[in-house]
mmCIF file of the N, C-alpha and C atoms, coordinates in Angstrom:
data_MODEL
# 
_entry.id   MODEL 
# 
loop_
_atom_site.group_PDB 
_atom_site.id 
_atom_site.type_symbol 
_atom_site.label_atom_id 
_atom_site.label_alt_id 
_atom_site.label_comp_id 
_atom_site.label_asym_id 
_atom_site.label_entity_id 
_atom_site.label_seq_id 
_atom_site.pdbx_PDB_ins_code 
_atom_site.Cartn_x 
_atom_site.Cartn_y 
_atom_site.Cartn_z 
_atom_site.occupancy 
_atom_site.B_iso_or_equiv 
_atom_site.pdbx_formal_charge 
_atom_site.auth_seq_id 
_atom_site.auth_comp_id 
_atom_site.auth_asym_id 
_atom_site.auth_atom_id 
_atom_site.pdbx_PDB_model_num 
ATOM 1   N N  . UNK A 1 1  ? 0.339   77.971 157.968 1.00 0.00 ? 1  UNK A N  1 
ATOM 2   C CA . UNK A 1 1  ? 1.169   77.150 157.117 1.00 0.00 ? 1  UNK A CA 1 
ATOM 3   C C  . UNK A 1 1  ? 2.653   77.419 157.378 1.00 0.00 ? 1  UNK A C  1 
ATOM 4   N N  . UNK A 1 2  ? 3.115   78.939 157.666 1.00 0.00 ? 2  UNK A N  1 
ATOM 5   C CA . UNK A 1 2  ? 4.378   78.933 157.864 1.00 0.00 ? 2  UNK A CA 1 
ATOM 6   C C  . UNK A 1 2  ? 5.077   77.900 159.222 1.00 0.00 ? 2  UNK A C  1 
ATOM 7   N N  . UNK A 1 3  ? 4.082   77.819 160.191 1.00 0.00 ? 3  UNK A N  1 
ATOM 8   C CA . UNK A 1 3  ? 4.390   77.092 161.469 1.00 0.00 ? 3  UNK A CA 1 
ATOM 9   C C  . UNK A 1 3  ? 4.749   75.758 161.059 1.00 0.00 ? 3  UNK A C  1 
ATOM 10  N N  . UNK A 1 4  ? 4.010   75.398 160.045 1.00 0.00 ? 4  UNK A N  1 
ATOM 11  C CA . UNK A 1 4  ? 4.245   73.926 159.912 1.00 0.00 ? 4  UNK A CA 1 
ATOM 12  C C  . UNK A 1 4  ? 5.853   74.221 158.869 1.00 0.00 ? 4  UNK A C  1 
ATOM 13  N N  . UNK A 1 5  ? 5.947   74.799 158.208 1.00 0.00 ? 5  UNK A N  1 
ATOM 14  C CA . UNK A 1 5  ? 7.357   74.634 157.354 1.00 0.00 ? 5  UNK A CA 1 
ATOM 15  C C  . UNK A 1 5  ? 8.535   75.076 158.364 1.00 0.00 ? 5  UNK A C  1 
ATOM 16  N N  . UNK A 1 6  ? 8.109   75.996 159.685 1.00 0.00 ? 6  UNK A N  1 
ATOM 17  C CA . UNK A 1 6  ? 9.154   76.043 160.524 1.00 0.00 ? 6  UNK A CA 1 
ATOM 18  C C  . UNK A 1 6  ? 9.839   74.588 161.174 1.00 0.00 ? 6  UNK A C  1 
ATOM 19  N N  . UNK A 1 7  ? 8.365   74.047 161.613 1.00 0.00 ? 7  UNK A N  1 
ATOM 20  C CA . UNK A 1 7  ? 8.608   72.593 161.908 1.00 0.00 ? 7  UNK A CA 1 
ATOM 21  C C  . UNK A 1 7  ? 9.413   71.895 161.031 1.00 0.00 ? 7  UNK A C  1 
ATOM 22  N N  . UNK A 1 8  ? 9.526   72.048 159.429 1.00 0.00 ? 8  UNK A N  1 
ATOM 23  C CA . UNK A 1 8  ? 10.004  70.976 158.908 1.00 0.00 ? 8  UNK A CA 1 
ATOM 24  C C  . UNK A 1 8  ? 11.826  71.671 158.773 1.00 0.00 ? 8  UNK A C  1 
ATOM 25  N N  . UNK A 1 9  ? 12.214  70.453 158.157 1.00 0.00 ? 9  UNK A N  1 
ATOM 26  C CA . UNK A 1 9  ? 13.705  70.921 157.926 1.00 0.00 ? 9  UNK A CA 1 
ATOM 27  C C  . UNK A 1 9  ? 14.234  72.084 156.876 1.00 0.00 ? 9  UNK A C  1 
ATOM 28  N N  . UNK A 1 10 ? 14.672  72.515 157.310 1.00 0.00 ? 10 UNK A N  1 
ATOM 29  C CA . UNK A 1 10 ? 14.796  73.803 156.692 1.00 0.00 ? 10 UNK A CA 1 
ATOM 30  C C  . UNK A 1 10 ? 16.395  74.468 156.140 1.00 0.00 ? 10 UNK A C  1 
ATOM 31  N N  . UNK A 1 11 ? 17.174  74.796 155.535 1.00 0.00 ? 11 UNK A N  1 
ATOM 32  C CA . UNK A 1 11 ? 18.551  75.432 155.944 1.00 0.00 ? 11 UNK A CA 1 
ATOM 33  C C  . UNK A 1 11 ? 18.309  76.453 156.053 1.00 0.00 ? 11 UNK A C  1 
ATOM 34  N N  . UNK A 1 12 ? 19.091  77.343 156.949 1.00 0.00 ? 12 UNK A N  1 
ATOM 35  C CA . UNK A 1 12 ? 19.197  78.870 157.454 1.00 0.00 ? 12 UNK A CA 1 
ATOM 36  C C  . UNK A 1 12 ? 18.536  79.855 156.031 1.00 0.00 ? 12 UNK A C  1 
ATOM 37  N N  . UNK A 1 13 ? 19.119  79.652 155.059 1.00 0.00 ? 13 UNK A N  1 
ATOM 38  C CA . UNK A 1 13 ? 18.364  80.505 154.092 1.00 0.00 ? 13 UNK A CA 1 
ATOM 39  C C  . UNK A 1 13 ? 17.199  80.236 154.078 1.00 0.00 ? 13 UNK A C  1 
ATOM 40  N N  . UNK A 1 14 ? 15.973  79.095 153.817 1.00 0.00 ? 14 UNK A N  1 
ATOM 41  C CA . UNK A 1 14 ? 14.561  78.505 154.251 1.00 0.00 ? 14 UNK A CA 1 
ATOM 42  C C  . UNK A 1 14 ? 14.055  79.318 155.053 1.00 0.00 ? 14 UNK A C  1 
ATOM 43  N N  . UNK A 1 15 ? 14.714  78.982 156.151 1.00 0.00 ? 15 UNK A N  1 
ATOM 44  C CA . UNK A 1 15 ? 14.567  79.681 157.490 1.00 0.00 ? 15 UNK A CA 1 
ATOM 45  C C  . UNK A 1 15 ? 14.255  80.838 157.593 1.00 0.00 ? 15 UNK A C  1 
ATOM 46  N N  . UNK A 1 16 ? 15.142  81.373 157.023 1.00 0.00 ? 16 UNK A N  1 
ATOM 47  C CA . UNK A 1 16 ? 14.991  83.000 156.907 1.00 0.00 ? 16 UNK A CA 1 
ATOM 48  C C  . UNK A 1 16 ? 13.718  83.798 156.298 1.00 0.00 ? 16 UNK A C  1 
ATOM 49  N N  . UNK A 1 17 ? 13.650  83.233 155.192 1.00 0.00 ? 17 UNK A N  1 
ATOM 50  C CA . UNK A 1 17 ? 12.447  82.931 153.891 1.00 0.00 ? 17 UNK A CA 1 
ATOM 51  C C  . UNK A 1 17 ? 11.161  83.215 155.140 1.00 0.00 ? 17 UNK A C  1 
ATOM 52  N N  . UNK A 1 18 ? 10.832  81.894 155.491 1.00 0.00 ? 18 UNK A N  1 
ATOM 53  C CA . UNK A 1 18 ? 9.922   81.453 155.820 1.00 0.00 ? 18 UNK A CA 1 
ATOM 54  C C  . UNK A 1 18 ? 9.688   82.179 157.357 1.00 0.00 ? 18 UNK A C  1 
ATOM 55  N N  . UNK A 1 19 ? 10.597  82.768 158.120 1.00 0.00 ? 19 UNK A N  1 
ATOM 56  C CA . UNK A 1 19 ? 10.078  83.655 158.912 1.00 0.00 ? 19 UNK A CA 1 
ATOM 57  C C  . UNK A 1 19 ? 9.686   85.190 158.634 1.00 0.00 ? 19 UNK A C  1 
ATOM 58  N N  . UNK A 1 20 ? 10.282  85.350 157.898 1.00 0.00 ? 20 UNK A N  1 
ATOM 59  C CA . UNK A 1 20 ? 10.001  86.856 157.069 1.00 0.00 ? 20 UNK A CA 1 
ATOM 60  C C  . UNK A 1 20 ? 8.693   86.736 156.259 1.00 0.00 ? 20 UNK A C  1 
ATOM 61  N N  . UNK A 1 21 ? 8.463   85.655 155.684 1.00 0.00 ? 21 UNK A N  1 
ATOM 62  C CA . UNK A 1 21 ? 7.108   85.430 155.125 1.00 0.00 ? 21 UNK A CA 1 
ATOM 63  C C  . UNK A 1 21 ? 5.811   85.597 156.824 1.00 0.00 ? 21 UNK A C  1 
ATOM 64  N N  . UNK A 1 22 ? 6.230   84.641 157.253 1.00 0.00 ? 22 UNK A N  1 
ATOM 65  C CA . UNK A 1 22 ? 5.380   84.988 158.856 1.00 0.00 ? 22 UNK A CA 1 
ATOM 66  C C  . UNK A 1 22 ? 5.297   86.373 159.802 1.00 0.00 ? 22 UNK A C  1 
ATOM 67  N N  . UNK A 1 23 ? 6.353   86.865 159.759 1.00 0.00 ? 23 UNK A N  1 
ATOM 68  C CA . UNK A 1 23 ? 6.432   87.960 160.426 1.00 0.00 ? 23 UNK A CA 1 
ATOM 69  C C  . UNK A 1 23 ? 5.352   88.926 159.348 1.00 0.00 ? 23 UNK A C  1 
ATOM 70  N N  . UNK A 1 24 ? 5.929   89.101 158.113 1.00 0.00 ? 24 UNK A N  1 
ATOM 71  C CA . UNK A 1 24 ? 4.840   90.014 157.161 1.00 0.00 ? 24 UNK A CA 1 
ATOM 72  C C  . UNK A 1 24 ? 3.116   89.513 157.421 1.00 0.00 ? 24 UNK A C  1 
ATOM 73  N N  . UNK A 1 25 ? 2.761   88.385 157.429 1.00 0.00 ? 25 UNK A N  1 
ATOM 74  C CA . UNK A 1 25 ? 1.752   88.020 157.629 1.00 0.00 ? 25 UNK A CA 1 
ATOM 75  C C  . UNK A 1 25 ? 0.852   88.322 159.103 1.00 0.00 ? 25 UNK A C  1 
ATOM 76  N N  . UNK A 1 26 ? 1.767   88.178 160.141 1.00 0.00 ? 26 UNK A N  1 
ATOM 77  C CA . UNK A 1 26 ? 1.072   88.803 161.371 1.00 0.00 ? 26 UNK A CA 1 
ATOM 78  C C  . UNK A 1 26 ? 1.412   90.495 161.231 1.00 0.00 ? 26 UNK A C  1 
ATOM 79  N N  . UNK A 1 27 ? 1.883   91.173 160.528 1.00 0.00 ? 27 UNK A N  1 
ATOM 80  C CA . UNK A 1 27 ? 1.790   92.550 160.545 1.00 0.00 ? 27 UNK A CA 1 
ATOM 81  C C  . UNK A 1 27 ? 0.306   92.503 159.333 1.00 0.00 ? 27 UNK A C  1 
ATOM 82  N N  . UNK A 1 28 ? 0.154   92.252 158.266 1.00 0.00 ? 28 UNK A N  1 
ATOM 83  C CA . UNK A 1 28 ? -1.288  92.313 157.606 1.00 0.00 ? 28 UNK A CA 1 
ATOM 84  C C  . UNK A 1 28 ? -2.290  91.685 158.200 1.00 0.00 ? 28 UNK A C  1 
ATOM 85  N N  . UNK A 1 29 ? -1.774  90.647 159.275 1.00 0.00 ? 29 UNK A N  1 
ATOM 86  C CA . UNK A 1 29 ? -3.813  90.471 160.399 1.00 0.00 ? 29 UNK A CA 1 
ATOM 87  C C  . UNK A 1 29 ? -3.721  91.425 161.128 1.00 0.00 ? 29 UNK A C  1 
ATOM 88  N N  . UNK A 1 30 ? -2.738  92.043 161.192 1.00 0.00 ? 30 UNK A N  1 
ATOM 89  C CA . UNK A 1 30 ? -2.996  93.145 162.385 1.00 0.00 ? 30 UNK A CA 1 
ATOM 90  C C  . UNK A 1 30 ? -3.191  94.457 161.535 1.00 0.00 ? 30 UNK A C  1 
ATOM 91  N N  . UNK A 1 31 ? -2.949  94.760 160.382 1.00 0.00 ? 31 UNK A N  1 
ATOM 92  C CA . UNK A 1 31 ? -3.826  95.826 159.599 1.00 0.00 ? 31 UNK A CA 1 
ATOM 93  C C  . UNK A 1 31 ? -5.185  95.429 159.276 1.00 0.00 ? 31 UNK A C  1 
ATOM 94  N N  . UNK A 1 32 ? -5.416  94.119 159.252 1.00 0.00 ? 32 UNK A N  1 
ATOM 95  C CA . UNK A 1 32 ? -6.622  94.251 158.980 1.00 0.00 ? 32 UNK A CA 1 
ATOM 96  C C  . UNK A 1 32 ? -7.995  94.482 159.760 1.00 0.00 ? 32 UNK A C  1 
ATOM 97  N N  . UNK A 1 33 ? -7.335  93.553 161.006 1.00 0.00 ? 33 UNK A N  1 
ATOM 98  C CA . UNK A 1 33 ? -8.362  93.887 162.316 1.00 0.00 ? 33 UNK A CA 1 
ATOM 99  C C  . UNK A 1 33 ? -8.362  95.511 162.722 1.00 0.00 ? 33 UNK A C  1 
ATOM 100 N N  . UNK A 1 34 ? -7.171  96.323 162.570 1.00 0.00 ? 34 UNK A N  1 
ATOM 101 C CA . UNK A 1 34 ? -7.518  98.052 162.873 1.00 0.00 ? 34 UNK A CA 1 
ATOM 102 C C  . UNK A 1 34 ? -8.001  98.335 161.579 1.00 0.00 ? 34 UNK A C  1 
ATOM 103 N N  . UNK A 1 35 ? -8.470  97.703 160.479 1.00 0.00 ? 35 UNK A N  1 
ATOM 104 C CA . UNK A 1 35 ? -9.186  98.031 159.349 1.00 0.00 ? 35 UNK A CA 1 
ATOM 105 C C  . UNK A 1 35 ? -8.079  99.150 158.476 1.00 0.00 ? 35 UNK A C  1 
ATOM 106 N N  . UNK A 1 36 ? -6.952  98.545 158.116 1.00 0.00 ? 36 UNK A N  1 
ATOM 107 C CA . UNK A 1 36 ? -5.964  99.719 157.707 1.00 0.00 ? 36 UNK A CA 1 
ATOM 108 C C  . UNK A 1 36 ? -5.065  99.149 156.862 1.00 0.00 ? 36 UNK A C  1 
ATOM 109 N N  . UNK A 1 37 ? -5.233  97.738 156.256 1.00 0.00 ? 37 UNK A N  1 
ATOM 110 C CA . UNK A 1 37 ? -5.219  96.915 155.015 1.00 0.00 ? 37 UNK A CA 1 
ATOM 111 C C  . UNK A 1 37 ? -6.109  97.694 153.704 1.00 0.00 ? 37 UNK A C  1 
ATOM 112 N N  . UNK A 1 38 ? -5.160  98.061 153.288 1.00 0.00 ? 38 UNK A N  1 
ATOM 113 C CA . UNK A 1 38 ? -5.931  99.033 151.738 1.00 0.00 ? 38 UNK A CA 1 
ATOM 114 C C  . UNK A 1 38 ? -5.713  97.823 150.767 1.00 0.00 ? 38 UNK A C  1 
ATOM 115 N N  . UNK A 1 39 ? -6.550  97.082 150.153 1.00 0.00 ? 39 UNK A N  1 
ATOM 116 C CA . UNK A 1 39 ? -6.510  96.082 148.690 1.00 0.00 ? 39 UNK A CA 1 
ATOM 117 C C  . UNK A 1 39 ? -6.436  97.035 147.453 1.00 0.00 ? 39 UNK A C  1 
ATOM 118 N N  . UNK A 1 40 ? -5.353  96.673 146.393 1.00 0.00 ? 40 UNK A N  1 
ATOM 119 C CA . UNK A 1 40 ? -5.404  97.186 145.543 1.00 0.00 ? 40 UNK A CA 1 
ATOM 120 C C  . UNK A 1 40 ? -6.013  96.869 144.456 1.00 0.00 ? 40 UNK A C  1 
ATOM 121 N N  . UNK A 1 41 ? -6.784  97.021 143.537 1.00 0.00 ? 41 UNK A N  1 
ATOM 122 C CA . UNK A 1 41 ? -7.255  96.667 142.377 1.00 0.00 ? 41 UNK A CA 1 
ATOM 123 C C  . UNK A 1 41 ? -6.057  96.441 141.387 1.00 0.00 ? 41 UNK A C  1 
ATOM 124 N N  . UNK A 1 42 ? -6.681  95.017 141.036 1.00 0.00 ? 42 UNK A N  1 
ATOM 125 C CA . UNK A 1 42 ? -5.225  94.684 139.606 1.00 0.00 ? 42 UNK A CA 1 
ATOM 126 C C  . UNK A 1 42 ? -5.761  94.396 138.748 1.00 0.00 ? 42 UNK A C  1 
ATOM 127 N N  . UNK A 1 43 ? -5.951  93.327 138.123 1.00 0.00 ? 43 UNK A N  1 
ATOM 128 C CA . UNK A 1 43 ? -6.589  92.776 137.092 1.00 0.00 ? 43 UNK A CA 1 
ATOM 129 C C  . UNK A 1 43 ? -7.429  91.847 137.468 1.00 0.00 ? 43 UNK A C  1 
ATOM 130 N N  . UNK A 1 44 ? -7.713  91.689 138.338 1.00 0.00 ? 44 UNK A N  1 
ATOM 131 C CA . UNK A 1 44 ? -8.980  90.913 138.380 1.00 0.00 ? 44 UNK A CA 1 
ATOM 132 C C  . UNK A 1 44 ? -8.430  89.482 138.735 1.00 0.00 ? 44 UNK A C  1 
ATOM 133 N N  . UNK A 1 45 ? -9.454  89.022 139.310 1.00 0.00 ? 45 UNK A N  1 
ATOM 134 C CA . UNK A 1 45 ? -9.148  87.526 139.479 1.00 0.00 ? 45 UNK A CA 1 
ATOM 135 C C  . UNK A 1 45 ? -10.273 86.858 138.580 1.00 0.00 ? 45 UNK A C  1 
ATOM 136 N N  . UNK A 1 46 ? -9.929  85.787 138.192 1.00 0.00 ? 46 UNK A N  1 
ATOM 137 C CA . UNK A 1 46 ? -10.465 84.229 137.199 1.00 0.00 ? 46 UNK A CA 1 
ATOM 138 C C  . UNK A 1 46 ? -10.623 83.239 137.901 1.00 0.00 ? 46 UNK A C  1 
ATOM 139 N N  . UNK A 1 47 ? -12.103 83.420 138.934 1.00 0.00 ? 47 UNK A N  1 
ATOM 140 C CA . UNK A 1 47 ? -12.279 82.443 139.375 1.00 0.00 ? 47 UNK A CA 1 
ATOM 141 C C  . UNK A 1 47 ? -12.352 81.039 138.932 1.00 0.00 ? 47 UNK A C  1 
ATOM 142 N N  . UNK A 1 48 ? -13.052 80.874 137.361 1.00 0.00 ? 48 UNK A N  1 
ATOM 143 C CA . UNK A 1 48 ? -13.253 79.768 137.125 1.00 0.00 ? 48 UNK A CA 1 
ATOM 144 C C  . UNK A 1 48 ? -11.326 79.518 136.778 1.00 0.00 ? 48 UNK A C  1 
ATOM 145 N N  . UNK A 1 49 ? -10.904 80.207 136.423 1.00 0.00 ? 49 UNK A N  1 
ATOM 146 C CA . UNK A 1 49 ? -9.374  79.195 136.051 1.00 0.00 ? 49 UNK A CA 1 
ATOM 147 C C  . UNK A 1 49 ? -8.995  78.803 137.504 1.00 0.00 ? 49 UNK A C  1 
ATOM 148 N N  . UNK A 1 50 ? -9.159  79.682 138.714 1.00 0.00 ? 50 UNK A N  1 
ATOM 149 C CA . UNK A 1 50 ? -8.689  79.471 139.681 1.00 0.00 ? 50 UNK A CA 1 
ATOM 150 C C  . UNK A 1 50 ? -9.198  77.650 139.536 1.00 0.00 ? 50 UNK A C  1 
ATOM 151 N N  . UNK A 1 51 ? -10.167 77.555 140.265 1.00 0.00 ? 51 UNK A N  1 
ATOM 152 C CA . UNK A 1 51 ? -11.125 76.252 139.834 1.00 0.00 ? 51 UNK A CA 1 
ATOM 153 C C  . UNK A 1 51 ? -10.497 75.619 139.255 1.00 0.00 ? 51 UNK A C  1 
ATOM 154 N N  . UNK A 1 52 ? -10.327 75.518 138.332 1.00 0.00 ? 52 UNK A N  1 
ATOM 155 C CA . UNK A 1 52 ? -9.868  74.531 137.250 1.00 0.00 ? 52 UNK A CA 1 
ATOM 156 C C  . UNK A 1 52 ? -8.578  74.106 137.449 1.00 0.00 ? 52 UNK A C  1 
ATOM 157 N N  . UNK A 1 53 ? -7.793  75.172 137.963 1.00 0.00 ? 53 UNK A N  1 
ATOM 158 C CA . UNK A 1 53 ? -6.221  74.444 138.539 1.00 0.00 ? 53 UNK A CA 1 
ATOM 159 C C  . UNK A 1 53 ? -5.867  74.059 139.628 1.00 0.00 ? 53 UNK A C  1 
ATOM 160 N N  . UNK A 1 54 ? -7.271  73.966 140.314 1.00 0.00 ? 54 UNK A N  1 
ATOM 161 C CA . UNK A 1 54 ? -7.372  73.262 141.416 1.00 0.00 ? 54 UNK A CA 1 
ATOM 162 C C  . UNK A 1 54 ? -7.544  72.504 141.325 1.00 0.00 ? 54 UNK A C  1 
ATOM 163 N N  . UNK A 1 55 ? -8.707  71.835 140.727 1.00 0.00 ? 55 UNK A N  1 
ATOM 164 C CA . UNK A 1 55 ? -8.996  70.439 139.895 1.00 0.00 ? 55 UNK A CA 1 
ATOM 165 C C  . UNK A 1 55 ? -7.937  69.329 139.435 1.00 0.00 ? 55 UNK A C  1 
ATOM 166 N N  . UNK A 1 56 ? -7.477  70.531 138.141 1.00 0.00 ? 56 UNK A N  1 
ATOM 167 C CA . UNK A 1 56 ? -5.793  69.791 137.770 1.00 0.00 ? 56 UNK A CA 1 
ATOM 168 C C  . UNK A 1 56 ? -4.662  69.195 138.584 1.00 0.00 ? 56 UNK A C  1 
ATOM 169 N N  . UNK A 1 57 ? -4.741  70.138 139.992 1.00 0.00 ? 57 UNK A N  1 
ATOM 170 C CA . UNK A 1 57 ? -3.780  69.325 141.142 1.00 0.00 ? 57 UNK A CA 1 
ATOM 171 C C  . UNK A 1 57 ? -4.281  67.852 141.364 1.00 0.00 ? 57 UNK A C  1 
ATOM 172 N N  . UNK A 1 58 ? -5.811  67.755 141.538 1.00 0.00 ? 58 UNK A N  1 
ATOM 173 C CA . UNK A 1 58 ? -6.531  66.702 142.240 1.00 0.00 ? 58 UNK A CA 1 
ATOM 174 C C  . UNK A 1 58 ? -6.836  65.555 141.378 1.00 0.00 ? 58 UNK A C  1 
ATOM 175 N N  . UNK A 1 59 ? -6.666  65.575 140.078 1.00 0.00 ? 59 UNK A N  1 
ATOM 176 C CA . UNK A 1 59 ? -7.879  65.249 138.754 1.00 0.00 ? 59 UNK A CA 1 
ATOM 177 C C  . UNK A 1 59 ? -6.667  63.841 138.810 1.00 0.00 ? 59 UNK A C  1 
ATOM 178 N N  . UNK A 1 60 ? -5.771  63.581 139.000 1.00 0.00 ? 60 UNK A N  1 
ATOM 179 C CA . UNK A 1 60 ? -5.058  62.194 138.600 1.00 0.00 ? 60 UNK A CA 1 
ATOM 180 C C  . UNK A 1 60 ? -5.188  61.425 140.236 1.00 0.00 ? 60 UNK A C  1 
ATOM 181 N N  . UNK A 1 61 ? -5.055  61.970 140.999 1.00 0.00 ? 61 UNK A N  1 
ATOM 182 C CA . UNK A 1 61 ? -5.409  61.122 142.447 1.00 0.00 ? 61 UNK A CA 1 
ATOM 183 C C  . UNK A 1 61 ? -7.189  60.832 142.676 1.00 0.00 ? 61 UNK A C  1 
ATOM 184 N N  . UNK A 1 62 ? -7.957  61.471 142.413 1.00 0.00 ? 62 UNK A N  1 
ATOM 185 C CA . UNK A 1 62 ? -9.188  61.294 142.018 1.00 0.00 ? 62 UNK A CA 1 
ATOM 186 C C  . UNK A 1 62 ? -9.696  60.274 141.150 1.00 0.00 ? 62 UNK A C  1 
ATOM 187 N N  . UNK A 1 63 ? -8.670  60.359 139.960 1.00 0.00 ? 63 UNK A N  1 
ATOM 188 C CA . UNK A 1 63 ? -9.158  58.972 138.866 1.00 0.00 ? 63 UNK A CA 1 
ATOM 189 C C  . UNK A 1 63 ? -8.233  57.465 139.676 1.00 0.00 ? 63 UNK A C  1 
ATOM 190 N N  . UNK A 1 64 ? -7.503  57.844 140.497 1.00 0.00 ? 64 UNK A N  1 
ATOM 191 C CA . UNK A 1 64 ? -6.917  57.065 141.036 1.00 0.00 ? 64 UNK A CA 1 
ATOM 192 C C  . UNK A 1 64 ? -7.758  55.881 141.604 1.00 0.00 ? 64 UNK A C  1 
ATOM 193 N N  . UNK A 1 65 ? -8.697  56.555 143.149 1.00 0.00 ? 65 UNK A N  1 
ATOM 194 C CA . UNK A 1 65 ? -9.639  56.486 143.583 1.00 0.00 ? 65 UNK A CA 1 
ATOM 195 C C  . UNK A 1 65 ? -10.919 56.135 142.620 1.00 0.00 ? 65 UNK A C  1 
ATOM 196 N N  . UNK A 1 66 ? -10.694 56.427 141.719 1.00 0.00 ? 66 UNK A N  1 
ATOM 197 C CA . UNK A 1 66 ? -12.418 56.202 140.836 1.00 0.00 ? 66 UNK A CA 1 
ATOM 198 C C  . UNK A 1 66 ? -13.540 57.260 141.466 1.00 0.00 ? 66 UNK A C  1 
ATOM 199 N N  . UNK A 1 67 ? -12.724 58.795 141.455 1.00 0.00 ? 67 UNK A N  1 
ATOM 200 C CA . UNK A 1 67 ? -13.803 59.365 141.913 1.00 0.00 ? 67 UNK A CA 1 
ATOM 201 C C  . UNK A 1 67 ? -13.533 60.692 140.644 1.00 0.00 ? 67 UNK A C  1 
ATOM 202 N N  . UNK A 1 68 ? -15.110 60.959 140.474 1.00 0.00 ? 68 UNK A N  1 
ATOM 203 C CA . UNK A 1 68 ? -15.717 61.894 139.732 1.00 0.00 ? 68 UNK A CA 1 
ATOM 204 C C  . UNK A 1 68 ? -15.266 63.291 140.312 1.00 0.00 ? 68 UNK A C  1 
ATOM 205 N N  . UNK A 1 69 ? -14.583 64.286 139.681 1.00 0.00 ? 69 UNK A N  1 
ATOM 206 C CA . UNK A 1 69 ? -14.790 65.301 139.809 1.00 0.00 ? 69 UNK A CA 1 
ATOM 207 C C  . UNK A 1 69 ? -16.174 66.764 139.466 1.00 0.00 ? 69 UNK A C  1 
ATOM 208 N N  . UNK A 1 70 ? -16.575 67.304 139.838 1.00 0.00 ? 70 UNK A N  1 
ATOM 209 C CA . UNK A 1 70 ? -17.656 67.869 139.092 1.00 0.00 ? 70 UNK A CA 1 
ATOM 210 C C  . UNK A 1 70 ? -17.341 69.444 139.611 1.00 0.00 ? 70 UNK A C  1 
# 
């Protein structure tokens, strides 16, 4: 995803953002493939809310369409 926001227009601050976001990201695939990515325990994730505010993004272009969410 960062490749594609490099592509788009950006100002130097963006820019900056968004390569530092990429650069961090190929240093954590590369902890993870030497298996040296430690996950921390937080509070847990909520899958079903996750779900559900996924839905909420989709739920007015869906009724748009005349399509059922389930």
């Amino acid at each position: 995803m960062t490749e594609l926001l490099l592509d788009s227009q950006l100002d130097e601050e963006q820019r900056e953002y968004v390569q530092t976001i990429r650069k961090d990201d190929i240093l954590d695939f590369s902890k993870i493939e030497a298996g040296l990515l430690d996950l921390e325990v937080g509070d847990g994730f909520d899958l079903r809310e996750c779900i559900e505010d996924c839905l909420d993004l989709v739920a007015q272009k869906a009724s748009e369409k005349q399509l059922d969410l389930a």
